[in-house]
Structure formats: structure tokens, C-alpha cells
N, C-alpha and C positions, 0 to 999 in steps of 0.2 A: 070560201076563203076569198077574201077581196084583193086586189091588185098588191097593194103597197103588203100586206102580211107574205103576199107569194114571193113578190122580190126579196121581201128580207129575209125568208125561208132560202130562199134559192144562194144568196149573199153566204148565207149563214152554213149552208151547204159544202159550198163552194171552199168557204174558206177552214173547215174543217177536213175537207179531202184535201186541201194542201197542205195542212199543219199534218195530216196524215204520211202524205207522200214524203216529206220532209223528213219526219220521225225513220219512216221505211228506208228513206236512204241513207240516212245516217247510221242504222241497223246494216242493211244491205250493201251499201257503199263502201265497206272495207274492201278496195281491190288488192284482188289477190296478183302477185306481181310472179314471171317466169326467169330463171339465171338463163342465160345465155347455155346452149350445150356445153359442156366440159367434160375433163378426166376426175375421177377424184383423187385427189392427193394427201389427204389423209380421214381414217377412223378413229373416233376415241369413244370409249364405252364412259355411261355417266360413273360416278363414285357411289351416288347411293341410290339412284334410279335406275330406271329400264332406261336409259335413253343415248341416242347417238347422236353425237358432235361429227358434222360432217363439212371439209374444205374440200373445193375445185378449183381447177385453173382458169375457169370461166372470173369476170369480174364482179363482185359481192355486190349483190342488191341489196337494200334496208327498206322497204315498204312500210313497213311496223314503227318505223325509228327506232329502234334499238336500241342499250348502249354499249354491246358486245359486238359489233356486227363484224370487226375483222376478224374473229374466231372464226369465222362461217355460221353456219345453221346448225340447227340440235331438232330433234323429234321430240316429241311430246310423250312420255308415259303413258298419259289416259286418252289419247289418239284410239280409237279401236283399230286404226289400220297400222299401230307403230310397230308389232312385230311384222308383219310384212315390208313394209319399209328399210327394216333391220335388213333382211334378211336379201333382199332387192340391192340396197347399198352394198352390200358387202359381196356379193356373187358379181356386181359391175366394176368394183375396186379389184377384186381378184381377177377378172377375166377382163380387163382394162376395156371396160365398154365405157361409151361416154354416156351421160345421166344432164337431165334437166330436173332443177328444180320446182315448187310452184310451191311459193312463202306467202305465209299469209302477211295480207296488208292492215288487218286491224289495228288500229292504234295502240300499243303497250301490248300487244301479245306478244311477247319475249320471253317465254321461260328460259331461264338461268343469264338473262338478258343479253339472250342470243333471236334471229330473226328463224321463226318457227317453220319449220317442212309439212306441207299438210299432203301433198303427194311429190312421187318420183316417175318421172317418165326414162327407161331404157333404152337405149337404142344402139344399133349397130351399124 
């Protein structure tokens, strides 16, 4: 392979791993965003899904953009971790523990265009 075929190989390389990197961060770059600790101040169960609508007194983040976001957050039905979540939310509502968020930031993930719960952190 001669000189000028290597650089343009290399060129050609190069700039395929950064249309790469680019792609990967646009995939991976949804930052996931944390509420501030709070109380929760209110539950509501969905109407026709598995799912919890959850406010705190902490201040409403929208990572997602939303266009629900003063409702607070909602869980996801097809979450594998959303009965746990359920169940987590509702033992820190009742035993008035404070709860942190952790919503996801992808763009348009809003189901019921609410800003999505993808874990809950407890604490005393």
C-alpha cells in the first residue's frame, strides 16, 4: 500500500469513527436527570394501565421536554422494574420517607406526556 492510499485509508477511518461516536452519543446522550430529594405528596394509579403518576415537594425537573410535566412523573407499564417501583413509592408515601427521582432524559419519552421514572432511590 503506498503512502497517499494509507492516509486516505486512515482519513477515511478516522472519520468514520466519528460519524460513529456521534451516532453513539446521540443513542447514549439521553441524560438521565435526578429530582432534588423530597416528600411525596401525592399517588394516583393509571385508568387503564399498570402505572403510577407520582408528585413531590421537591422542584419538577423535564429532562424529556415533556408536555405534562407539572403533573409530576408516571412509571412505565412495560418497565420490568415498574411493579417494584410501585411498590417502593408507595411504602415511602406511607411511611413519609423522602424519595429521589431519576427521569429519564431522552427526548419525547413521556408516556401519558408525563417525564418517565426509570428508578427510585429511598432514603431515611
Amino acid at each position: 500500500m503506498n503512502a497517499t492510499c494509507f492516509r486516505t485509508h486512515k482519513y477515511l477511518l478516522l472519520s468514520i469513527f466519528a460519524l460513529v461516536m456521534v451516532v453513539a452519543h446521540s443513542a447514549w446522550g439521553a441524560d438521565v436527570a435526578r429530582t432534588e430529594v423530597g416528600q411525596i405528596t401525592s399517588l394516583e394509579a393509571g385508568w387503564a394501565d399498570n402505572t403510577l403518576a407520582v408528585r413531590t415537594t421537591a422542584t419538577v425537573i423535564n429532562p424529556a421536554g415533556c408536555t405534562t410535566f407539572h403533573d409530576g412523573y408516571v412509571t412505565l407499564p412495560s418497565d420490568p422494574g415498574s411493579p417494584l417501583y410501585h411498590d417502593i413509592l408507595r411504602d415511602a408515601f406511607f411511611n413519609y420517607y423522602p424519595v429521589q427521582l431519576l427521569i429519564s432524559g431522552a427526548a419525547g419519552d413521556c408516556p401519558y406526556g408525563k417525564p418517565r421514572i426509570i428508578s427510585v432511590l429511598i432514603s431515611r
